[in-house]
C-alpha positions in Angstrom: 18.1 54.3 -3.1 18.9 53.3 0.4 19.6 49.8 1.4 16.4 48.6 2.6 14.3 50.0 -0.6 17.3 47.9 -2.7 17.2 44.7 -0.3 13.4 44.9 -0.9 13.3 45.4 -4.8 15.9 42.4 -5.1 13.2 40.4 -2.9 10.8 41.4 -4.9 12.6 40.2 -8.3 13.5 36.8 -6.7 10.2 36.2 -5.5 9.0 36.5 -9.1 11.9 35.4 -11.6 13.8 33.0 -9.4 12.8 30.5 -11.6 14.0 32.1 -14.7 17.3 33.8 -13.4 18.1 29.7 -12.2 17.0 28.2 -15.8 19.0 31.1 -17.6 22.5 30.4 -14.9 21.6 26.7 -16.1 21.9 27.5 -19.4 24.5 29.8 -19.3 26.8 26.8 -17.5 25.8 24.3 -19.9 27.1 26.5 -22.6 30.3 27.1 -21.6 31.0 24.0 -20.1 30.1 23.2 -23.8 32.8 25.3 -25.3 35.5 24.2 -22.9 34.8 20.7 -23.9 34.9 21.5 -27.4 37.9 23.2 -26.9 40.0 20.7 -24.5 38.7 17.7 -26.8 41.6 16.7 -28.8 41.4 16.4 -32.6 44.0 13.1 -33.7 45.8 13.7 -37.2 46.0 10.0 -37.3 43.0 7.0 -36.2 44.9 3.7 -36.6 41.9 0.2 -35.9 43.7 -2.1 -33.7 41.9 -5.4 -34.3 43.2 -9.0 -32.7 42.0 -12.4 -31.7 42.6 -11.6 -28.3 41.8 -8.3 -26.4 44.5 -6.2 -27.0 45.7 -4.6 -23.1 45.0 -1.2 -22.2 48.9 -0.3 -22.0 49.3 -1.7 -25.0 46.9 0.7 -26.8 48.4 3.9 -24.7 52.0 3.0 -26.0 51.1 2.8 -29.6 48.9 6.1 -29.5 52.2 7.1 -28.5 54.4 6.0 -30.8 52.7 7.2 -33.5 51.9 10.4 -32.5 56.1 11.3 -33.1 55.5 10.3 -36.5 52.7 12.1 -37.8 52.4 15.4 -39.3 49.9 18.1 -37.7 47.5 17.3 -40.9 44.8 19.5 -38.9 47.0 22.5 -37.7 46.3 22.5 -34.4 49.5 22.7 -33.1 49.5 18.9 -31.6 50.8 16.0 -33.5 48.0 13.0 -32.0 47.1 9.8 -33.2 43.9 7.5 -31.5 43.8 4.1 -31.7 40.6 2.2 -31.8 41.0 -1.0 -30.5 39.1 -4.6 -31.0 39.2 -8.2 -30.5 37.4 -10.6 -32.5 36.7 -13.1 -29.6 36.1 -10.6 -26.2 34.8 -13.2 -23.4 32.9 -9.8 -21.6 31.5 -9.3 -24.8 31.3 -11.8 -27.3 32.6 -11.3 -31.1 33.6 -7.9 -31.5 34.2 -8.6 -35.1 30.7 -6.6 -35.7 32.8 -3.5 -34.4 35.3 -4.3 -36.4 33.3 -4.2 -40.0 32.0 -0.8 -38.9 34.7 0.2 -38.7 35.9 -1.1 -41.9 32.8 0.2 -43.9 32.4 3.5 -42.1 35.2 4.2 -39.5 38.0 6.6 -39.3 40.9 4.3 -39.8 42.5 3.8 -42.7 45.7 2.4 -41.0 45.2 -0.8 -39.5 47.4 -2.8 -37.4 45.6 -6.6 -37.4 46.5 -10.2 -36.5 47.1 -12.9 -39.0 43.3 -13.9 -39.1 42.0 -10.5 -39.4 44.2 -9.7 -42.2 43.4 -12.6 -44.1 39.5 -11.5 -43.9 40.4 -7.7 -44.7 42.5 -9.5 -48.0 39.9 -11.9 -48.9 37.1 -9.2 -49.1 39.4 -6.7 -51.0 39.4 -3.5 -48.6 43.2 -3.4 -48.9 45.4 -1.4 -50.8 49.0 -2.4 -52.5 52.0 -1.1 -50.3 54.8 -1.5 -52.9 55.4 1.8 -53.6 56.3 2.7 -50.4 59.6 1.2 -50.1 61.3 -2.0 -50.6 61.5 -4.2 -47.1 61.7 -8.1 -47.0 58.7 -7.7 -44.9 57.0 -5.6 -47.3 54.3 -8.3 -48.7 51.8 -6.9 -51.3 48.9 -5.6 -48.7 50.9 -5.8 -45.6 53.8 -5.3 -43.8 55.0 -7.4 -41.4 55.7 -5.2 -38.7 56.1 -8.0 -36.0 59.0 -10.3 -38.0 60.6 -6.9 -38.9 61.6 -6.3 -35.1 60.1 -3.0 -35.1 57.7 -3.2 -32.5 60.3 -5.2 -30.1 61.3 -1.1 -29.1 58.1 -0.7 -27.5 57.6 -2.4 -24.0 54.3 -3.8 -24.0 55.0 -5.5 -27.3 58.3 -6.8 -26.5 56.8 -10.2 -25.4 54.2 -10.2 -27.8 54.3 -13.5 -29.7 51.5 -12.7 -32.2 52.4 -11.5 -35.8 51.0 -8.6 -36.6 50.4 -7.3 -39.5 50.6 -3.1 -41.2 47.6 -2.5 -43.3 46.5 0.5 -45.4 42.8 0.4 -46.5 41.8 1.3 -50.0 40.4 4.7 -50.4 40.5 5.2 -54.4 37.8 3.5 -56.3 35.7 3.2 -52.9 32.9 5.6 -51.5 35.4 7.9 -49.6 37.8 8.3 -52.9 36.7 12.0 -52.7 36.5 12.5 -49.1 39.1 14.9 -48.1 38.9 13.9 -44.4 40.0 9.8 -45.5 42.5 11.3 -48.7 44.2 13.1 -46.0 44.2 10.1 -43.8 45.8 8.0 -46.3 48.4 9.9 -47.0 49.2 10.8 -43.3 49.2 6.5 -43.6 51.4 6.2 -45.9 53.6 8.2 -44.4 53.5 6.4 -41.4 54.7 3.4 -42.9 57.2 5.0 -44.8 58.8 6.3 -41.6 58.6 2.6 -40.0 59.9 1.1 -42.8 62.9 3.7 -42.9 63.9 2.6 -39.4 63.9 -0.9 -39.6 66.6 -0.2 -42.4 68.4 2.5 -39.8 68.2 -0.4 -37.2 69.6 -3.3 -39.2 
């Protein structure tokens, strides 16, 4: 077939699919722009719920996603060790009370680790979502529900905390005797908690 017979048969197919040779390219794209996504999107082995009375700053969100990303373990074998925090204020002047967010996340979120202020925690232990931390070490800042992470010093090693006057408070939310007690995505997040904290609580002894 010489050129001018093949110029004219390709002529001939665009005049009469070009519509369906663009929609199926379209498609095509989507689908593996799709995959990459899927495939670039990073999996955490650990969701901690920031929640404070003020909003907490962007750096200071980073830095803990940080920090505890060298203390977990790669619970879903991906070959990265990530943790995401989700963080919240309960009075957000753009916003108004983001406590709303908060109870989602509570009721139905990913986070069983919390890291709250003093009047979070206190609604968190009045409504009985929290579980007893005893048995995962003996700390003077080791108080039933919570650990006191911010009279314990530990957070004074990370920058954007090192001014922080709040206290803040270490929180494990129940999972046993609650809807996700046989959940193997929140078992496995409790115990990737709890080991957390067990790690944090071994260095304040290392530090002291």
């Amino acid at each position: 077939m010489d050129q001018v017979a093949l110029r004219k048969k390709l002529e001939n197919f665009w005049y009469y699919y070009k519509w369906h040779t663009l929609g199926g390219l379209f498609l095509i794209a989507t689908v593996l722009v799709a995959i990459h996504s899927c495939r670039m999107r990073v999996n955490p082995d650990l969701y901690l719920l920031y929640m404070r009375d003020e909003t907490p700053i962007s750096a200071q969100t980073a830095e803990l996603e940080g920090w505890l990303s060298a203390m977990v373990e790669d619970i879903n074998e991906d070959g990265e060790k990530t943790a995401r925090v989700m963080s919240y204020s309960r009075s957000n002047m753009w916003n108004g009370d983001d406590s709303a967010a908060m109870v989602v996340q509570v009721n139905a979120g990913d986070a069983v680790l919390y890291l709250v202020s003093e009047t979070t925690y206190n609604t968190l232990h009045q409504n009985g979502v929290l579980q007893d931390l005893s048995a995962l070490g003996k700390s003077p800042y080791l108080e039933g529900d919570r650990y006191n992470i911010s009279d314990s010093g530990i957070l004074k090693e990370l920058e954007y905390f090192e001014s922080d006057t709040d206290r803040l408070y270490l929180c494990v939310r129940k999972v046993a005797g609650t809807s996700f007690e046989k959940d193997p995505r929140y078992l496995a997040q409790e115990k990737q908690a709890q080991k957390v904290l067990k790690t944090i609580i071994s260095k304040e002894k290392s530090e002291s």
